[in-house]
LOMI-432489 format. One record per residue (C-alpha): residue in three letters; x, y, z. Coordinates in steps of 0.1 Angstrom, whole numbers, plus 5000, padded with zeros to 4 digits. Example, Ala and Ser with C-alpha at 12.3 -4.5 7.8 and 13.67 -1.06 7.14 Angstrom:
BEGIN
ALA512349555078 SER513749895071 
% end
This chain:
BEGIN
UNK274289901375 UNK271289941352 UNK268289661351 UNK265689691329 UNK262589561330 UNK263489311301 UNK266189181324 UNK263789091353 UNK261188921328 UNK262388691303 UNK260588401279 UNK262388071284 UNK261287721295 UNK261187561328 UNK261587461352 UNK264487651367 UNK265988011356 UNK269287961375 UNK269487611368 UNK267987571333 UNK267887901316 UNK271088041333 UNK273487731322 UNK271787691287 UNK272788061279 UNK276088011294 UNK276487721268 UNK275487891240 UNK277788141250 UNK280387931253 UNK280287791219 UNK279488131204 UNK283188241222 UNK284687951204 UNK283488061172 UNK284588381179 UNK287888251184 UNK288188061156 UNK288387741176 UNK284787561168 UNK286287371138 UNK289187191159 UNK287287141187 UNK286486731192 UNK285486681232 UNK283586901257 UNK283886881293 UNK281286951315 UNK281387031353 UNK278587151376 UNK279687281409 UNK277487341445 UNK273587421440 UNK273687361401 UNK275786991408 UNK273086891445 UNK269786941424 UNK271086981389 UNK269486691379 UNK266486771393 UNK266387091377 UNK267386981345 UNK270587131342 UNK272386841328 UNK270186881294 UNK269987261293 UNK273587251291 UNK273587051264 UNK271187231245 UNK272987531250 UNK276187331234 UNK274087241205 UNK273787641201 UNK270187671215 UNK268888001235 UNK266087921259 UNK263788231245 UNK263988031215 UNK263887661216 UNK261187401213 UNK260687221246 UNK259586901230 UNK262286861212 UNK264986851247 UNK264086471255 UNK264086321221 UNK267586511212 UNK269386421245 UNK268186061244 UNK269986101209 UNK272986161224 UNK273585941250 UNK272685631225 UNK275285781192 UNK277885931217 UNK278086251191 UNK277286581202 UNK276086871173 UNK278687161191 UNK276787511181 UNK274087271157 UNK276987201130 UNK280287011150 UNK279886661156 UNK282186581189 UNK282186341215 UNK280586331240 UNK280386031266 UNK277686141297 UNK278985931322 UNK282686061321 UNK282186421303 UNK278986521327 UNK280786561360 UNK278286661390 UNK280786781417 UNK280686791451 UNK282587151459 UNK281587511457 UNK283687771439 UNK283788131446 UNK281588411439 UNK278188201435 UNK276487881446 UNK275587791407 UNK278787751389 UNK279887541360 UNK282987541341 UNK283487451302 UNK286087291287 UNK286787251247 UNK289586991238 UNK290586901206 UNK293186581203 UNK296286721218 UNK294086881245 UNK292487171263 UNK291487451235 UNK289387651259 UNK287487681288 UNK285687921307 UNK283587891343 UNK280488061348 UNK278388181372 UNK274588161369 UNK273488461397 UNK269788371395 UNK266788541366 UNK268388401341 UNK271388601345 UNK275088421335 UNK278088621341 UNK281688461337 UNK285088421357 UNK286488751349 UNK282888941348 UNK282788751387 UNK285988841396 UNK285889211389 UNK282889231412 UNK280889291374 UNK277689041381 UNK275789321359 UNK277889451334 UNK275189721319 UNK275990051327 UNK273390261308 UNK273190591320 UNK269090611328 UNK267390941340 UNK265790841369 UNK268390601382 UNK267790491419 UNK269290191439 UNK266890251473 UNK263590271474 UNK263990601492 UNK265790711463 UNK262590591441 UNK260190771461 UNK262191101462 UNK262491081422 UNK258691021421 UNK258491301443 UNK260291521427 UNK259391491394 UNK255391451400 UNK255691101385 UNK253990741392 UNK256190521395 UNK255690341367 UNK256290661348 UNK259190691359 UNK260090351353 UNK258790411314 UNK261490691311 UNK264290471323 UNK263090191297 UNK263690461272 UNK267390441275 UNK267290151260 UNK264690161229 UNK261790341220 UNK258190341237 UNK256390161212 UNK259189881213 UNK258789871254 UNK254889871249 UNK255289561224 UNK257989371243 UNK255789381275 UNK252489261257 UNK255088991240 UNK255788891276 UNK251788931285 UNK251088741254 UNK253888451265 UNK252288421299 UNK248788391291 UNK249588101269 UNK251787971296 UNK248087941319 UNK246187841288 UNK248987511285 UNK248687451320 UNK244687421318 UNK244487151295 UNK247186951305 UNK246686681329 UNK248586381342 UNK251686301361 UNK254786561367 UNK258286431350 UNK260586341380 UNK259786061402 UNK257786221424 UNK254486111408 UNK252886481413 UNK249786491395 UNK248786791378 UNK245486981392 UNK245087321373 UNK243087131343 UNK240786931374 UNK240087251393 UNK239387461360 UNK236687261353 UNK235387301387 UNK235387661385 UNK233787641352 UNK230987461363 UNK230087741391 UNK227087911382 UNK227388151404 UNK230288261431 UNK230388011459 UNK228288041492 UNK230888231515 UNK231288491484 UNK232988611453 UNK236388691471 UNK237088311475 UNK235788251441 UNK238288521430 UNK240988331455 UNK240588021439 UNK240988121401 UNK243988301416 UNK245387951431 UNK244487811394 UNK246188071373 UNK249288021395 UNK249387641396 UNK248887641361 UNK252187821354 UNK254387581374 UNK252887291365 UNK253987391331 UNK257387531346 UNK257987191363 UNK257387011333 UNK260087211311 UNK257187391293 UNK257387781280 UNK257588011304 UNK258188391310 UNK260988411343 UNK259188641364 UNK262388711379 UNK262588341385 UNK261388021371 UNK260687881406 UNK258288201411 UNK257288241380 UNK253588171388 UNK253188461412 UNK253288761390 UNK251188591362 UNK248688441383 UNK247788851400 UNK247789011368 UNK244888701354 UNK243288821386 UNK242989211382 UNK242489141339 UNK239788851346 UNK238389071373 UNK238189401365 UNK236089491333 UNK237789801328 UNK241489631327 UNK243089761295 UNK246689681276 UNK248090001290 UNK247589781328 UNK248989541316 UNK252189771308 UNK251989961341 UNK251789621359 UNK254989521343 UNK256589861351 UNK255589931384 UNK256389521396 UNK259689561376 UNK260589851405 UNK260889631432 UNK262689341416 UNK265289611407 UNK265589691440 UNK265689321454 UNK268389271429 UNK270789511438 UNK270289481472 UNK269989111479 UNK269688831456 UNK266288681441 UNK268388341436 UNK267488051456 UNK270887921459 UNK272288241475 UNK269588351497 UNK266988091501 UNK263388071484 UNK262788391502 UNK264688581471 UNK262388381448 UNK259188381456 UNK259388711486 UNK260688901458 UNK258088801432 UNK255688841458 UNK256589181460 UNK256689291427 UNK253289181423 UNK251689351453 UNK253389641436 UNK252189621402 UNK248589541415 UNK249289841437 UNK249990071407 UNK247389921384 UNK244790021413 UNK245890391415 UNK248290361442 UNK250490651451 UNK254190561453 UNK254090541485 UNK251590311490 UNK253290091462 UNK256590091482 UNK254090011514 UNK252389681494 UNK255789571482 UNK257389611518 UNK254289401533 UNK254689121506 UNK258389081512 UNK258589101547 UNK255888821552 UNK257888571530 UNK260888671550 UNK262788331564 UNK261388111534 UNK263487831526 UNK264587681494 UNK264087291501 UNK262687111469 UNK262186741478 UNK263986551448 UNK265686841435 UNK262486911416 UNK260587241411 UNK257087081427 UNK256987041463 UNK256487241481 UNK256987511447 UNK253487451427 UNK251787551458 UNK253887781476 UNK253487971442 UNK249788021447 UNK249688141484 UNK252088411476 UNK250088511446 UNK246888541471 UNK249088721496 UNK250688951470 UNK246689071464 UNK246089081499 UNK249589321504 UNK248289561479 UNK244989561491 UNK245889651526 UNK248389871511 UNK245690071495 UNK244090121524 UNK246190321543 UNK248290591532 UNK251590501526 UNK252790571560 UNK254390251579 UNK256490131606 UNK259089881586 UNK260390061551 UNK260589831522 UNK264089911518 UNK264789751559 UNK263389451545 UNK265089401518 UNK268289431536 UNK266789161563 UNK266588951534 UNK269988991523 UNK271388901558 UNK268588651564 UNK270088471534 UNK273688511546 UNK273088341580 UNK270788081563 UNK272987751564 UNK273487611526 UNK271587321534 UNK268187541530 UNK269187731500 UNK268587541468 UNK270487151476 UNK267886951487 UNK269486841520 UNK267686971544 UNK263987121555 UNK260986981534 UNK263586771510 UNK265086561542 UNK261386541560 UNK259686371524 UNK262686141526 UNK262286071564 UNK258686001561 
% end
């Protein structure tokens, strides 16, 4: 199975990848399979049904509408945001869908949006599609949304295929040993090495210009957050605070009185909570491998640019490369969906990837980059996936900007030593993986249990 690091980071819009920019892509999928098959033109119902994670806090997550942008032939690298809420509220008054932007059908949300109660194999976040025309079913398909933004379908699931790329890559590794003997071997960083594996794909000057595309996307992600203010989308009446405390920090004239490493922690907390306040209000993001973490990664790499007056682009590349490692790694080996293995695959895993790419922009040897990863992950080990509402707020904003200031802290203590350690990174992500299995459903991604119960309680 080959990942690349355009797999792992991906522009979209919030405020879930497995539940918004997963089942959107599915849609449009679906929709361009019906064209394919020459079936768009007869179609005149669609059928939707959500099933386990996607169905408990679909809503919440705004799967419902991603859906139905994706029916209306949208991608989530390239649709407007704004225009979701005015569209859908289209809908439900005419009763007329636009099937791939040019079909009018009908659709009726209370009987053809179907939020079901029952898991299906495979995956927690499934959803099946069904195309009728009068005398029937035309087509359907189910599909299974397997966290990042990745969508594979029935027969992909059922063939064991939930990563159907098999590029043949030069440095291919699926261990972290494996990694480390490559780097070894081949006197290579490890973002090196990563650069010739990207090559497999398309040429260095495309990878150079797709990362500072992504670099680009995230600094205006932060840049959103800060001037926003106001009240959350969901119920939960979350008020936004990036825009508040950037001011604050602004009007510092000098780093506070215990010193400039908690001035530093705080613009760290700011970069980060400005990315998912904009993630849980449906704005653009960059999946980073998640939505629900997506403020992590973003929020360390501000830090070290901000920070260090020497930062250049080609960090900024070797950040992206070196993080990208380790979120290869957790994807073959365990899951960085919240539905399958809790909110440890989330944010542990983005955790991770930052203390690695902080780790490589700093110099780090290989080894100590597999030694910053392995201390990131393992301290995010156990986390739950609880959102209270079914919304990406509490306890995500803020979770997003501890593991950004422990990510930092991993590399950091990382870089100290010399790569040597007790726990290999590889040992943890295996914990995770059987963490996750042993982790009852009720903590991974529905809402019924841990912080969602507890806010409900209180």
């Amino acid at each position: 199975m080959a990942i690349s690091v355009f797999d792992l980071f991906k522009i979209g819009i919030g405020p879930s990848s497995s539940h918004t920019v997963g089942p959107m892509r599915a849609a449009a999928l679906f929709v361009q399979a019906l064209g394919e098959r020459r079936l768009l033109a007869r179609v005149t119902r669609v059928e939707v049904k959500l099933y386990g994670s996607l169905s408990a806090t679909g809503v919440g997550h705004g799967t419902d509408n991603a859906v139905i942008m994706g029916l209306m032939g949208e991608w989530p690298d390239r649709i407007d945001p704004r225009q979701i809420a005015p569209r859908i509220a289209a809908l439900k008054e005419t009763g007329s869908l636009l099937l791939g932007g040019e079909r009018p059908v009908a659709f009726d949300w209370a009987r053809d949006m179907r939020l079901l109660d029952e898991n299906l194999p495979y995956h927690p976040n499934a959803m099946t599609l069904i195309a009728c025309d009068d005398n029937g079913e035309l087509h359907s398909d189910t599909y299974y949304s397997v966290g990042g933004g990745f969508v594979v379908d029935a027969e992909q699931a059922a063939a064991g295929q939930l990563d159907q790329d098999h590029t043949r890559l030069p440095y291919d590794f699926s261990s972290a040993v494996e990694l480390l003997q490559l780097c070894r071997q081949h006197g290579l960083r490890v973002s090196e090495l990563m650069l010739e594996n990207e090559k497999a794909w398309r040429s260095e000057a495309d990878i150079r210009a797709g990362l500072m595309r992504l670099w680009q996307a995230m600094r205006e992600c932060v840049d959103n957050g800060l001037s926003e203010e106001g009240i959350l989308p969901g119920g939960l009446n979350v008020r936004r605070r990036a825009a508040k405390l950037h001011r604050s920090l602004q009007e510092l004239g000098k780093p506070n009185v215990i010193g400039s490493t908690m001035s530093a922690m705080e613009w760290v907390n700011l970069f980060a909570l400005a990315v998912n306040e904009e993630n849980a209000a449906g704005g653009r993001m960059v999946t980073a491998p998640t939505n629900g973490a997506a403020g992590i990664i973003p929020a360390v790499l501000h830090y070290y640019m901000k920070f260090n007056p020497d930062a250049c682009d080609d960090d900024v590349v070797r950040f992206f490369l070196g993080a990208a490692s380790v979120g290869i790694l957790c994807k073959k080996n365990a899951s960085i969906s919240g539905a399958e293995v809790g909110c440890q695959g989330e944010v542990g895993s983005a955790c991770a990837m930052a203390a690695a790419g902080l780790a490589e922009v700093l110099g780090a040897t290989p080894e100590q980059l597999e030694n910053a990863a392995e201390i990131g992950l393992e301290h995010n080990l156990g986390l739950t996936c609880d959102p209270v509402g079914g919304l990406v707020q509490v306890p995500c904003i803020e979770r997003n900007a501890i593991a950004a200031v422990k990510a930092i802290n991993a590399a950091q203590m990382a870089l100290r030593g010399d790569g040597e350690h007790f726990i290999s990174l590889d040992r943890v992500i295996r914990t995770m993986r059987d963490t996750g299995a042993d982790m009852h459903d009720k903590y991974k991604e529905t809402s019924r249990g841990g912080l969602a119960v507890s806010a409900i309680e209180c």
